[in-house]
N, C-alpha and C positions, 0 to 999 in steps of 0.2 A: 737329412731326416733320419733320426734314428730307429732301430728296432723296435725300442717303445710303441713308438708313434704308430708303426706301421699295425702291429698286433692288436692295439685298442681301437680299430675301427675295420668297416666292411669293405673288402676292395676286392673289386671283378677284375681289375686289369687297372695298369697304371696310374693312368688318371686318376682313380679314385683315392691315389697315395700322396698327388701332388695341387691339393684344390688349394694348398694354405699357401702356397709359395709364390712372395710377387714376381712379377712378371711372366708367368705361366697362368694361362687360362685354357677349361677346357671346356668340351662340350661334348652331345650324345648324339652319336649319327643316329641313321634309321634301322639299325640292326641292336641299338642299346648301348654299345663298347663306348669307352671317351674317345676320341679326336681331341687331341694335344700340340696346344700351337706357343711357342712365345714370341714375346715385345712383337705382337700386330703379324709377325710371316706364320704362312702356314706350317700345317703339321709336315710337311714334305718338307723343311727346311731345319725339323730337330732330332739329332742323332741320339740313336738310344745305344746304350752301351752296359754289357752284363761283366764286370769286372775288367774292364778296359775295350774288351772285344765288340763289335760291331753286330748290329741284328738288326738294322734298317733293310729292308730287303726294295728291291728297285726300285727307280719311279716310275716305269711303263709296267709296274708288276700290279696283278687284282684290276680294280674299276667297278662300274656299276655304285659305288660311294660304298664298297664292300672292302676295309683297309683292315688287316690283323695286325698290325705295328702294335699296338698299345696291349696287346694279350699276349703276348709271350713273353713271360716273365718265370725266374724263377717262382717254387715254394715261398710263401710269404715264411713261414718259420725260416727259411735258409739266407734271407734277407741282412747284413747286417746295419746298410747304411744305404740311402740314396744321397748320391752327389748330385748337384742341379748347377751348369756353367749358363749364366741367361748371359744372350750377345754371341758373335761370330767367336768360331774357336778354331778354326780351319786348318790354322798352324799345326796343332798337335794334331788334330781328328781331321783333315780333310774334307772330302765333302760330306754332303747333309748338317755340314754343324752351320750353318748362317745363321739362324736362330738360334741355336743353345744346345748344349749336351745334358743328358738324363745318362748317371752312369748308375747302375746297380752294382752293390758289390754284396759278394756274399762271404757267408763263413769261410774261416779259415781251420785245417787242421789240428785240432790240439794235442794234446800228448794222454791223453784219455777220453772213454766213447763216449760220448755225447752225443743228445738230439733231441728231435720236438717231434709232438705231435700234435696237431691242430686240426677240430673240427667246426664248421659253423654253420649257419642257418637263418637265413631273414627272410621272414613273415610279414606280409602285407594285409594291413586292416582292409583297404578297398583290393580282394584279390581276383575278383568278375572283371578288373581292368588291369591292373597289375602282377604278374606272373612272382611268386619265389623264388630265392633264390638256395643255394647251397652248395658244401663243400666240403674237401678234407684235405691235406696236406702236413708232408711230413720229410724229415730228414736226419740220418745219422750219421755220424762222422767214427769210422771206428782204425785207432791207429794199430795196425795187424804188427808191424817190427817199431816201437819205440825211437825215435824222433830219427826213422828209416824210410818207413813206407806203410801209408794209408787208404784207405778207402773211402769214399762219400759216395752214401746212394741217397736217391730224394725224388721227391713223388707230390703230383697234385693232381684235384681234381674238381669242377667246377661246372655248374649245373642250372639253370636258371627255365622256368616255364616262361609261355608267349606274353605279350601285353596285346592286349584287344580294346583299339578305338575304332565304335563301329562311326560309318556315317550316319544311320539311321538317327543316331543320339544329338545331331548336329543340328541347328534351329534353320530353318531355311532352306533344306535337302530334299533333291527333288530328283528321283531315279530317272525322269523323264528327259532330262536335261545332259543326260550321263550317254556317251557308247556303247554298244552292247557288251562290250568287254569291260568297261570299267565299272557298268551297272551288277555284271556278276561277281565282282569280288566286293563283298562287305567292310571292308577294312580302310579307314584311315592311312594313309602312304608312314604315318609314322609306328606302325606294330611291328615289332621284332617280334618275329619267331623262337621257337626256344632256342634255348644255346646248352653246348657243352663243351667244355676246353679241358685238356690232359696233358702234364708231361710226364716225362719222368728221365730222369738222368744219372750219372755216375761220373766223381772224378777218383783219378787214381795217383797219388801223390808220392815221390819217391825222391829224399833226400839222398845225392851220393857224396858229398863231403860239407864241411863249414863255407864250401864257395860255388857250391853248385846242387842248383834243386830244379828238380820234373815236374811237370803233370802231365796226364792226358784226362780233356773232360770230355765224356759224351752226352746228347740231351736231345728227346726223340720231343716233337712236341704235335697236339692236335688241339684242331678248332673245326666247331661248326656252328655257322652263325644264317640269319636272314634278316628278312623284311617281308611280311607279309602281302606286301602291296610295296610296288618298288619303282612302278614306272608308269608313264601313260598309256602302257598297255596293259596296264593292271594285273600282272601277274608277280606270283609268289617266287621267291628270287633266296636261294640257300648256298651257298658256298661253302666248300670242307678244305682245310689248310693243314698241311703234315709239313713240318719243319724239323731236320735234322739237322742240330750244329755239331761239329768235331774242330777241339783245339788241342793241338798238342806245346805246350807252353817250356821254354828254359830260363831261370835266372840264375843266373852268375855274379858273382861278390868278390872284385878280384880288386888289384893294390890301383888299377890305373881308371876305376870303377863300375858303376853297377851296369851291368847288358840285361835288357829283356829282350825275349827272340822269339816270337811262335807264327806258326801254321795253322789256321785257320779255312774250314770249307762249311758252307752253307748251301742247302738245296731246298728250294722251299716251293711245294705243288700248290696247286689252286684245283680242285677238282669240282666238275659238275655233282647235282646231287639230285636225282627225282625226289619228289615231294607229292603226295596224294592233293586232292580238289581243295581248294580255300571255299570254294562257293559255300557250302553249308555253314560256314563260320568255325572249322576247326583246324588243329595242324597240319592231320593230316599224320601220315607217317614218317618220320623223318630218318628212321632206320632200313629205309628200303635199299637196294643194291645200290653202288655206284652206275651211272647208264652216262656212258662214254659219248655217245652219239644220240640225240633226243630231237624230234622237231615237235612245230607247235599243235597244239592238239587243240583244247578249250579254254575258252577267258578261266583266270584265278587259277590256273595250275601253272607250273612249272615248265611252260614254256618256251625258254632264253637259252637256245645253244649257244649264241654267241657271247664270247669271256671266258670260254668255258673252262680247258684245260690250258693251266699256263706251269712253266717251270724257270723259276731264278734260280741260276747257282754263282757263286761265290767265292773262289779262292783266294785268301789274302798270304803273305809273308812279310812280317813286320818285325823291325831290331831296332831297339832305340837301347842308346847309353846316355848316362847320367854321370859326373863326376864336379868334383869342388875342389879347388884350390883357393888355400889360405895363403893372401900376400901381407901377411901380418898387421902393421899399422896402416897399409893400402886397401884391407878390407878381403872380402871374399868372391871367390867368382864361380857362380852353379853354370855347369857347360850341360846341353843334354841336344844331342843330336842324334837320326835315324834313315833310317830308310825305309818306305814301304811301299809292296805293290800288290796288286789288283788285279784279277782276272773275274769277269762278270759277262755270264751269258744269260739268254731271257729267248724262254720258246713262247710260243703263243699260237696254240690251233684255235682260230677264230673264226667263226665265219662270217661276221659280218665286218671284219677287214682281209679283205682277199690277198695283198701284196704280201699281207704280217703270216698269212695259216701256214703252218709246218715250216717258219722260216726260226732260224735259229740265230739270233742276232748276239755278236760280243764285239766288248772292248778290254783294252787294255789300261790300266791306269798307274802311272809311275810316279814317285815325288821323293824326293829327299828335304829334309828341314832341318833346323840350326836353331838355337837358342841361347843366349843367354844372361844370366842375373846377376848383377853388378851389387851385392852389397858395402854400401862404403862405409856404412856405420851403424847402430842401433837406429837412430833416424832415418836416414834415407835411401833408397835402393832403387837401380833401375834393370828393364829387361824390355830387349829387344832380339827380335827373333825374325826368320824367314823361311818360308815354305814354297817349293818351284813343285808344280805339279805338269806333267805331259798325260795328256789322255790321248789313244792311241786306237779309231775305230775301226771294225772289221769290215771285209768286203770292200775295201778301198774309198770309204765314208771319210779319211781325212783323219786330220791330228788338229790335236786343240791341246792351246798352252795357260797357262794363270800361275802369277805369283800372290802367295799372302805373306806379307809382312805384318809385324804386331809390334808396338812399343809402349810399353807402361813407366811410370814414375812411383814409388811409393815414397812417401814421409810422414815421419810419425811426431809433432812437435813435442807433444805431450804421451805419458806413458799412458795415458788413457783416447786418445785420438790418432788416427790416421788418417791421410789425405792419398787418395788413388785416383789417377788420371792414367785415361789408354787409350791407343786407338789399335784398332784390330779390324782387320781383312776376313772376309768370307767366300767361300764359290762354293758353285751346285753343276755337277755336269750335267748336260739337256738329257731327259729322257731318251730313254735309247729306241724305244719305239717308233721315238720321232725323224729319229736319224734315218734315213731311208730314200732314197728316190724313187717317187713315184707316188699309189692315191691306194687308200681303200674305202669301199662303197658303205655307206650305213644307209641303208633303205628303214624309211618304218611311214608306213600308208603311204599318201601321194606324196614324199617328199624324198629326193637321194641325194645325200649331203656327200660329195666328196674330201676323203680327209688327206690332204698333199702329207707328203713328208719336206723335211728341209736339212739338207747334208752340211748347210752353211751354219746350225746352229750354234754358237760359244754358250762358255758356261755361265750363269747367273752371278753375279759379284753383289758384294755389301763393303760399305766402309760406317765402322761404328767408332764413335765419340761418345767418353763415360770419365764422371767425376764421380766420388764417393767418399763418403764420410762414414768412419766407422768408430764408433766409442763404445769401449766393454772397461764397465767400473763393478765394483763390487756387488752393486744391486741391480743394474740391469745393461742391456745389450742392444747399442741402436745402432741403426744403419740407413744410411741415404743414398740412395742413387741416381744420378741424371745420365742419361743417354739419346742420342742423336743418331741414326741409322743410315744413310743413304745407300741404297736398293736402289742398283744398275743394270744394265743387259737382262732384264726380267724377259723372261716366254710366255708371250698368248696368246693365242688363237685368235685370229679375227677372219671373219667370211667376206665371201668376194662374190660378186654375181658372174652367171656364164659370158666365157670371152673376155674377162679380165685379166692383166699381167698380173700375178704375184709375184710377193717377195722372194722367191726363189726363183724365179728365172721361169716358169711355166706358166700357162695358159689354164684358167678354169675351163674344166670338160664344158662342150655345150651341151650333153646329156645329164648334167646335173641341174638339182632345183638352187643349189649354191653351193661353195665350198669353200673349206676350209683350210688354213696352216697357221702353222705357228713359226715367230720369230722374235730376233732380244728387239722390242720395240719399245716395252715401257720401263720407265723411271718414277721409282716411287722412296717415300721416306715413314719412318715410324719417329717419334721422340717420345719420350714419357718419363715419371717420374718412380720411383720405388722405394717405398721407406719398413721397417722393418724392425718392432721397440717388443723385448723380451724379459720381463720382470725375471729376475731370481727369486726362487721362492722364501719369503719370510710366513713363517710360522706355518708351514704348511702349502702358503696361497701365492699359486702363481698367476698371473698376467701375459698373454700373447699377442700382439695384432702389428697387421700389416696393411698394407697401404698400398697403391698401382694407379698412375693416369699415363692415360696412352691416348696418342694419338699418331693417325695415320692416314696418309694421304696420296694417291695418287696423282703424279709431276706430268704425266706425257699421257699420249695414247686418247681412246675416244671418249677415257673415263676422267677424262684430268678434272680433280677436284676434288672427284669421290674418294672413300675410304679404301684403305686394300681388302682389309677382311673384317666380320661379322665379329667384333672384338670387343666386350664391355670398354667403354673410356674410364671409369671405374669400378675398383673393384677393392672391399674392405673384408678383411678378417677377423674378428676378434678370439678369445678363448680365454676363458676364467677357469682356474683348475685349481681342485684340493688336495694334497698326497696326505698320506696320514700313515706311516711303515706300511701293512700290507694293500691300505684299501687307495684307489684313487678315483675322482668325479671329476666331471669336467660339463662346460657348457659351451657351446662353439656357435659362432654367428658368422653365416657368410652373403657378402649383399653385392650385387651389380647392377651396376647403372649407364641408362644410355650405351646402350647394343645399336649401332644401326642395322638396318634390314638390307640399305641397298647399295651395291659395289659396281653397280654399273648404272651408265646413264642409258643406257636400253629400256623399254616399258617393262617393267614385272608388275604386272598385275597384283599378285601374289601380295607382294611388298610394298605398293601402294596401299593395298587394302589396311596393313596393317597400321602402316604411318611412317614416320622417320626412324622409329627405335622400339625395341621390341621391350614391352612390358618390364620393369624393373624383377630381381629373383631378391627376395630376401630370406631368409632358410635359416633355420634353428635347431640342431643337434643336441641330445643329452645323451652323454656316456660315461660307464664306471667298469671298473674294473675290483679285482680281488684276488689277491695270491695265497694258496693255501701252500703251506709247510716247504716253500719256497722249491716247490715242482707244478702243483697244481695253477692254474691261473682262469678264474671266470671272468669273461667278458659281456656286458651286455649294455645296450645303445637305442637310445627312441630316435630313428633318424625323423626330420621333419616332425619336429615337436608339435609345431600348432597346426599339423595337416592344412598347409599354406597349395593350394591348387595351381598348379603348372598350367591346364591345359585350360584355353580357353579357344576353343575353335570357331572361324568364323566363315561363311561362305560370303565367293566372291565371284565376278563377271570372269570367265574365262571363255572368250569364242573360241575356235577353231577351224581348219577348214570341211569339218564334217557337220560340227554341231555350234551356227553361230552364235547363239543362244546357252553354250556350253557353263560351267560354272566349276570350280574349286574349292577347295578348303584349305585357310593358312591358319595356322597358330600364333597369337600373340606375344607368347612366348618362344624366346629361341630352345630351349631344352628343355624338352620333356623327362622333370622331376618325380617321382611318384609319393606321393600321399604319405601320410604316418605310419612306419611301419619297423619293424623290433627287429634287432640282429643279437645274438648271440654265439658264443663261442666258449668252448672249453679246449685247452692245450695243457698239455704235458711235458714237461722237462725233466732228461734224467742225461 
């Protein structure tokens, strides 16, 4: 995805960059942000990566459905390209890639200053329900000693008001029916609080001859996000995220080939946040102190010490080399082998998991991998590779081993056709959270779930199966792809009643009301199709759309049949676009169909009510742009053209053990879309 692309349209955080691309589907938790999943695995299964570097931060890190993966991004102006790998990549990227890599890459260097500046602003017609949003971001590249050593500083910032779904608005709503806690907070479980996100960073670039060049980059970042209503205790739920990366990077251009070599640290806080009363139906103050230690006071406030204060840090050091031999009329051979390791700690002062408060939990993680690509001829070329990974846990939690192997075929009959067949390996190391011996308690009313740990746990595998047909002719660019997933040693959670063996070797407490662990029990599979047809422009006018069927299903476990996850089985793109020299329009269609609602064979109420599939989304975008004197650039976009309504709330029976007679609200809709409403932007190039 190019530069273009990204500048002519509105994006809060990633998601918003990658709604066109098959096999990526996304959707809006309950704080606003996208949650980014591909081909059917969850968002815990795709690696995000900012110029090769890694910014997934742990899987036992955050909770509450409160995830910051998807907003820490560069500057959209510092942006030059996004790569998207769909299917396991594990080889090169190790864990988190079993589902796909999202790489970001940014500007590079040039040999004079350069930069941008971007402002923007989207205004909502319905804004009594929908919050504004806004922004600025900016970057400049200034070389201080000529093709020596430079500077990049870069800056953003981002700002968005609450959305307010009251219940009162819902047909059927009966406060009577409600807890006394849940009747005080007025809010729908799906209103994000406002948001604000900031980073700001600097690299500092320093060629010291024709075969060796530096950088060091540094990048401070913040987020503060919520949900006005977040749980069945109905309170207002804020989290603030301060993420520092430091990478000091070397490449090397030497006769026997290319080395990349850098250092890598990441620390990423989760900190609590007071918040003033929801009850009266406002924010509240969301600039009040940090308050380290808080217990519960009143339904609708800020009640939730537990998750509070967490810390993931991150060491990596990684070197891979690249080199080609040419065996003349035998064809060519790309080698590119490395090494990388890993050091990953994760604090957690929690109180409502006693074993995990003030414990500091790491592992170590080690792999070396091989590669390589056999070209024989302008037709056909093969590559096969291998990755041996050791994961290494602390506090004498044990060692766990996984290989990924990968082998592709390319042939190209025709100068206009290629044929791609692969199969490729995935792993995911178990949450570290999980790794642990022993229980922590989560009490909430009369019920105390105990959560086991499990020291047995292995890492999650996938083996993926893919054919592709790729033709790029003069006038346009099509692409087909078939794939076949198999998802092994999966982690779930399943409950046990007291005085049961579990899968770990322990006994459920008799003091519990039931409990909990996780282990690899289940087997599941994804396959789908993805096509992907891209007119070149004649006379102006171009043509884009894409295509996805997915399907996925659950092989093992209590749920065997059901789906894995909440995933459109269809999902179509199109786009009709005019360039004209400075000016360009564009109209964009995006539709999903058949969403199931339910992933397990357990009653959800919830998801009964709604049915097998959540209401289809059909969505209609109008955007243009205009470049003045080839610095200036106005943008401006009707998103939700025909103010198409997302929200359709419906009450539903929910007993419980206080209030039998209790009741709910589910939306028909899986994402909450907002109404018609106008973005704009003006940026600067100099």
């Amino acid at each position: 995805m190019p530069q273009e692309e990204l500048t002519s349209r509105p994006i809060r955080d990633l998601g918003d960059a990658l709604q066109e691309v098959p096999g990526v589907a996304t959707t809006i938790d309950k704080t606003g942000q996208s949650v980014i999943s591909m081909r059917g695995l969850g968002s815990g299964y795709t690696l995000i990566l900012i110029d090769g570097k890694r910014q997934n931060t742990s899987q036992g890190f955050g909770g509450r459905g409160i995830e910051p993966q998807s907003v820490f991004m560069p500057p959209v102006s510092m942006i030059e390209r996004i790569e998207v790998i769909r299917g396991p990549a594990s080889l090169l990227y190790g864990s988190d890639a079993m589902g796909g890599v999202i790489n970001i890459i940014t500007k590079k260097m040039p040999d004079k200053i350069t930069g941008n500046v971007m402002t923007d602003m989207r205004i909502q017609e319905d804004n009594a329900t929908w919050g504004n949003q806004y922004g600025a971001n900016g970057y400049v590249n200034i070389p201080i000693i000529k093709n020596v050593f430079g500077i990049n500083l870069r800056a953003a910032y981002k700002g968005g008001e609450q959305n307010s779904f009251w219940k009162r608005d819902v047909n059927g709503y009966d406060p009577q029916r409600e807890s006394n806690n849940a009747r005080n907070n007025p809010y729908i479980s799906w209103s994000p609080t406002g948001y604000r996100t900031a980073n700001i960073g600097t690299r500092l670039t320093y060629i010291l001859d024709s075969k060796n060049s530096f950088y060091f980059d540094g990048e401070l970042n913040w987020n503060l996000m919520g949900s006005m209503n977040t749980s069945g205790a109905a309170v207002t739920l804020v989290r603030e995220f301060y993420k520092t990366n430091l990478i000091l990077n070397h490449d090397g251009n030497y006769d026997f080939g290319k080395i990349n070599t850098y250092m890598q640290y990441v620390n990423t806080l989760q900190l609590p946040h007071q918040l003033g009363t929801a009850a009266n139906g406002t924010l509240g103050n969301i600039w009040l102190p940090i308050v380290w230690d808080t217990t519960a006071t009143s339904a609708g406030q800020l009640n939730d010490p537990s998750r509070a204060f967490q810390q993931n840090d991150r060491l990596v050091l990684n070197s891979n080399w690249v080199n080609d031999y040419d065996l003349n009329t035998w064809g060519t051979i790309i080698a590119n082998a490395g090494v990388y390791y890993e050091f990953e700690s994760l604090r957690k002062k929690v109180t409502s998991e006693q074993m995990l408060s003030g414990t500091n939990l790491h592992q170590n993680l080690l792999a070396i991998f091989a590669e390589g690509e056999y070209i024989i001829n302008d037709s056909i070329s093969t590559n096969l590779g291998l990755r041996l990974n050791y994961l290494n846990l602390s506090n004498g939690r044990g060692n766990k081993f996984s290989p990924n192997p990968r082998f592709y075929v390319n042939y190209s009959p025709l100068d206009i056709l290629t044929i791609k067949f692969g199969i490729a390996s995935g792993f995911l190391t178990p949450n570290m959270a999980l790794l642990y011996d022993g229980f922590s308690i989560n009490s909430s009313g009369t019920t105390n779930t105990y959560n086991y740990g499990n020291i047995n746990l292995q890492p999650e595998n996938s083996w993926n199966y893919e054919l592709s047909l790729i033709s790029d002719t003069e006038y346009v660019f099509v692409s087909a792809t078939g794939f076949y997933t198999d998802f092994i040693n999966a982690i779930r959670s399943t409950s046990y009643s007291p005085g049961t063996l579990m899968p770990n070797g322990q006994t459920c407490n008799v003091g519990a009301t039931t409990c909990s662990v996780s282990d690899n029990v289940d087997r599941a599979m994804s396959a789908g199709l993805e096509l992907a047809a891209n007119m070149k422009r004649i006379l102006g006018i171009g043509f884009d759309t894409t295509y996805s069927f997915l399907h996925t299903e659950q092989l093992s476990g209590n749920s065997k049949g059901m789906p894995l996850n909440k995933v459109p089985a269809h999902t179509l793109t199109m786009k009709l676009s005019y360039k004209l020299n400075a000016f360009d329009i564009y109209l964009r269609y995006v539709g999903k169909f058949m969403t199931p609602t339910k992933t397990s064979v357990a009653q959800d109420r919830e998801m009964e009510a709604i049915g097998q599939y959540f209401k289809p989304i059909n969505l209609v975008d109008l955007g243009t742009s205009y470049k003045f004197d080839n610095k200036w650039t106005l943008n401006f976009m009707i998103n939700n053209l025909f103010d198409q309504k997302f929200t359709d709330f419906i009450m539903y029976a929910n007993p419980s053990n206080t209030l039998p007679n209790g009741q709910g609200i589910a939306n028909r809709y899986q994402s909450l879309i907002p109404g018609r409403n106008y973005w704009v932007s003006v940026s600067l190039d100099f």
